[in-house]
C-alpha positions in Angstrom: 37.4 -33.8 -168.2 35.0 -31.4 -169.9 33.6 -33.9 -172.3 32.9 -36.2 -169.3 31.4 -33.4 -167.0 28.9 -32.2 -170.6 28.4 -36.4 -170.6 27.1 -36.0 -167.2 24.9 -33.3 -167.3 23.1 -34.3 -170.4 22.6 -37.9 -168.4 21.4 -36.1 -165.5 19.2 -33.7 -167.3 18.1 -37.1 -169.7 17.2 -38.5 -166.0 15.2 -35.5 -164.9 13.0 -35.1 -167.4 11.8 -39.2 -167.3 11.2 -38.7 -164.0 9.1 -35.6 -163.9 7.2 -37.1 -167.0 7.0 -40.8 -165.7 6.1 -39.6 -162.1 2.8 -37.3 -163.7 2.1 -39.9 -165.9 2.3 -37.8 -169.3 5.2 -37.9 -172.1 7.0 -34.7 -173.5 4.0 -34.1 -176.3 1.6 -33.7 -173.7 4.0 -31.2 -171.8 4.2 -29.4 -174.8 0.2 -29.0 -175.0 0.3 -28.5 -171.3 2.4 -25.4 -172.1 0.4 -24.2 -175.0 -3.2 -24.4 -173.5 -1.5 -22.3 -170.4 -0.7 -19.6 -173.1 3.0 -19.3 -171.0 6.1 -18.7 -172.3 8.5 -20.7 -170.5 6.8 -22.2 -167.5 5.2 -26.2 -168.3 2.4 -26.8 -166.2 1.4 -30.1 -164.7 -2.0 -31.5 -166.4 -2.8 -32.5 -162.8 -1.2 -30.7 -159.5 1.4 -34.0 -158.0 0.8 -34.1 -153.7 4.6 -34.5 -152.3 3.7 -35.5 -149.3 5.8 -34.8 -146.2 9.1 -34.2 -145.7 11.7 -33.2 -142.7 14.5 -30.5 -143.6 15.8 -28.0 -141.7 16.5 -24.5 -142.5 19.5 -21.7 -142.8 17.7 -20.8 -138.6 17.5 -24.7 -137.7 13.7 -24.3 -138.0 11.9 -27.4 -139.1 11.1 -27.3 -142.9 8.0 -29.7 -144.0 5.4 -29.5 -146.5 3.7 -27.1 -144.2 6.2 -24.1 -144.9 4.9 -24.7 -148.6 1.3 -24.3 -148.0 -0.3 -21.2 -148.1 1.7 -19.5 -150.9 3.6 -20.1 -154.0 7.0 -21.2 -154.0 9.7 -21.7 -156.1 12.0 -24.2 -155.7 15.4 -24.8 -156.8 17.9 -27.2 -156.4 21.7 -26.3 -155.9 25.0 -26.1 -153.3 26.5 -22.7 -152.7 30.1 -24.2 -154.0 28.5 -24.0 -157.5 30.7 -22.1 -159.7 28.1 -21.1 -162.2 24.4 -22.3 -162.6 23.3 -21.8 -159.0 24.4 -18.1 -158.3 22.5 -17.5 -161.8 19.8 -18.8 -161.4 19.3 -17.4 -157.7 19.7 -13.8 -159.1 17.1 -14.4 -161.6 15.0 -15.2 -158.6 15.6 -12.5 -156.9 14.7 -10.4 -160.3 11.6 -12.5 -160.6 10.7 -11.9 -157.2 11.6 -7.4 -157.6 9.7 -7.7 -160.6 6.2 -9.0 -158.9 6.9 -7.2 -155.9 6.8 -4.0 -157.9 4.0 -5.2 -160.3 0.0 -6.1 -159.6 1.0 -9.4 -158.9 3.0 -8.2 -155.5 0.6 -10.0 -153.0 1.0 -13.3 -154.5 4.6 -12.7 -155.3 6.0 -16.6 -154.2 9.2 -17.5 -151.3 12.1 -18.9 -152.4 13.5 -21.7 -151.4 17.3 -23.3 -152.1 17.4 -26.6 -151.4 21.2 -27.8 -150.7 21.8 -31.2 -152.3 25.6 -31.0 -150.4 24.7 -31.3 -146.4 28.6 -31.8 -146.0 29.7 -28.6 -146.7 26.8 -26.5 -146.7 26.7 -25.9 -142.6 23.3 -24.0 -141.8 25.5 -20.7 -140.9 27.3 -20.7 -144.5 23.3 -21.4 -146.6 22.0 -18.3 -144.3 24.9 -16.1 -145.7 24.4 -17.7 -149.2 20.7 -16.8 -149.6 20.8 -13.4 -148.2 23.0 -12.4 -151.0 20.1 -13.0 -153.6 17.5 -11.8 -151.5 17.0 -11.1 -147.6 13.3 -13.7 -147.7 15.2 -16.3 -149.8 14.6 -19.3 -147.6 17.6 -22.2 -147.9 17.0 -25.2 -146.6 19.0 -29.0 -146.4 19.0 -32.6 -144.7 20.9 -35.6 -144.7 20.9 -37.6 -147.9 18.1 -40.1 -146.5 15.9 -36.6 -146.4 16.7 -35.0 -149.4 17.0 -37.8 -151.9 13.1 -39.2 -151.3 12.0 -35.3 -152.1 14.4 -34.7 -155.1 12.2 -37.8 -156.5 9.3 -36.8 -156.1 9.8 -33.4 -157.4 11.7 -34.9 -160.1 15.4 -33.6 -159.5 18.6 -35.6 -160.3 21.7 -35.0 -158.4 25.3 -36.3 -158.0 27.5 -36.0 -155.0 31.2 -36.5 -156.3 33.1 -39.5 -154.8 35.5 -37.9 -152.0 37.6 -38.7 -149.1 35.8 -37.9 -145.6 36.3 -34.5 -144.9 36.9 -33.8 -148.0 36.6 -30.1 -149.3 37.5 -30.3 -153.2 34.3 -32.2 -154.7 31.7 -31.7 -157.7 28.1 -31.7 -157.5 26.0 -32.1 -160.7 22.4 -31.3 -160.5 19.1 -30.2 -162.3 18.9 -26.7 -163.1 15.3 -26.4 -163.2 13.1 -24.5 -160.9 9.9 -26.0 -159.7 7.0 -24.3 -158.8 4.3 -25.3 -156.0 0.7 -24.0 -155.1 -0.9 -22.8 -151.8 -1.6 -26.7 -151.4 2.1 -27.9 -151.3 1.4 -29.3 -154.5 4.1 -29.4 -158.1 2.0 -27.1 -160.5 5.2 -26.6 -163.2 8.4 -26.1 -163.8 10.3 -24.0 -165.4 13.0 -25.5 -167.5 16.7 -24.7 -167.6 18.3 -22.2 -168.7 15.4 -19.9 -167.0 15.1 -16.3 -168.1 14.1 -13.5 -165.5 11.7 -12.0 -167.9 9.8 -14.9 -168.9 9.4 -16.4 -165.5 7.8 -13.2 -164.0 5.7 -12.7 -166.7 4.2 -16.1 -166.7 3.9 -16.2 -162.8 2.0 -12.9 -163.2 -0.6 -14.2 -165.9 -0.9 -17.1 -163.4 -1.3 -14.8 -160.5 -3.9 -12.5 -162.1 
């Protein structure tokens, strides 16, 4: 079962990374150049910015989330469900260092939202993503959709996901998804991503040389 679950996130990470670079239009050299010229440490930045266009979610309130909630500020977006054992709770509490460590540096104004975008609609009922997010950070924004919502903006942004196979009603499934977190500018646009495994350290200082 292990072997088969390791088979399954190398495929799915395999699948993520063709997609980011066929999507932008650049192969994994130029990402590496991309990453050099930026003089960063972790985060790989898009040659060109990539427009998502729009998109209907609904956030842990039942507001409307679009592209609109993106503009105006950075963001960092990750991926996840909040019956992941491991990666997701991780990675949010390295956001929510990332997000201390700007707050309390020179970079503060421009210190990006967070947003946790729930890949498992089923069982992630807006009143159980509220609680989730708060325990990383009281801003963290999470956000979800049916399937038919999520799937078009997990392409665009270059995320692979699987739902498990389960019975209706079902509460004993897996879900296997990217561990990268992606970051947007002011316009709503993908400037980079940071791949997984993401390091506290690292991210903050690379969003504060972009910042400055």
């Amino acid at each position: 079962m292990t072997e088969k679950r390791s088979e399954i996130q190398f495929i799915l990470l395999a699948i993520a990374v063709a997609a980011l670079s066929a999507a932008a239009g650049f192969s994994l050299w130029q990402l590496n150049q991309a990453r050099q010229h930026a003089a960063v440490t972790s985060l790989v930045v898009l040659p060109e910015p990539r427009a998502l266009g729009d998109f209907s979610l609904v956030d842990q309130h039942g507001e409307s989330f679009s592209i609109e909630r993106l503009r105006g500020r950075w963001s960092l977006v990750f991926f996840g469900f909040t019956y992941c054992p491991d990666i997701c709770p991780s990675t949010l509490y390295d956001l929510r260092q990332v997000s201390d460590t700007l707050a309390d540096g020179d970079a503060s104004e421009a210190a990006p939202q967070v947003v946790f975008v729930s890949v498992d609609p089923e069982r992630d009922s807006l009143e159980r993503l509220g609680e989730y997010v708060s325990w990383f950070g009281p801003d963290f924004v999470g956000v979800t959709g049916v399937p038919e919502q999520l799937a078009p903006l997990a392409q665009r942004i270059g995320v692979a996901y699987r739902v498990e196979e389960h019975a209706p009603g079902s509460q004993d499934y897996s879900v296997d998804h990217s561990a990268s977190v992606f970051l947007t500018d002011p316009q709503g646009r993908l400037h980079g991503v940071f791949p997984a495994p993401v390091e506290a350290g690292a991210m903050a200082h690379d969003l504060a040389a972009l910042f400055d």
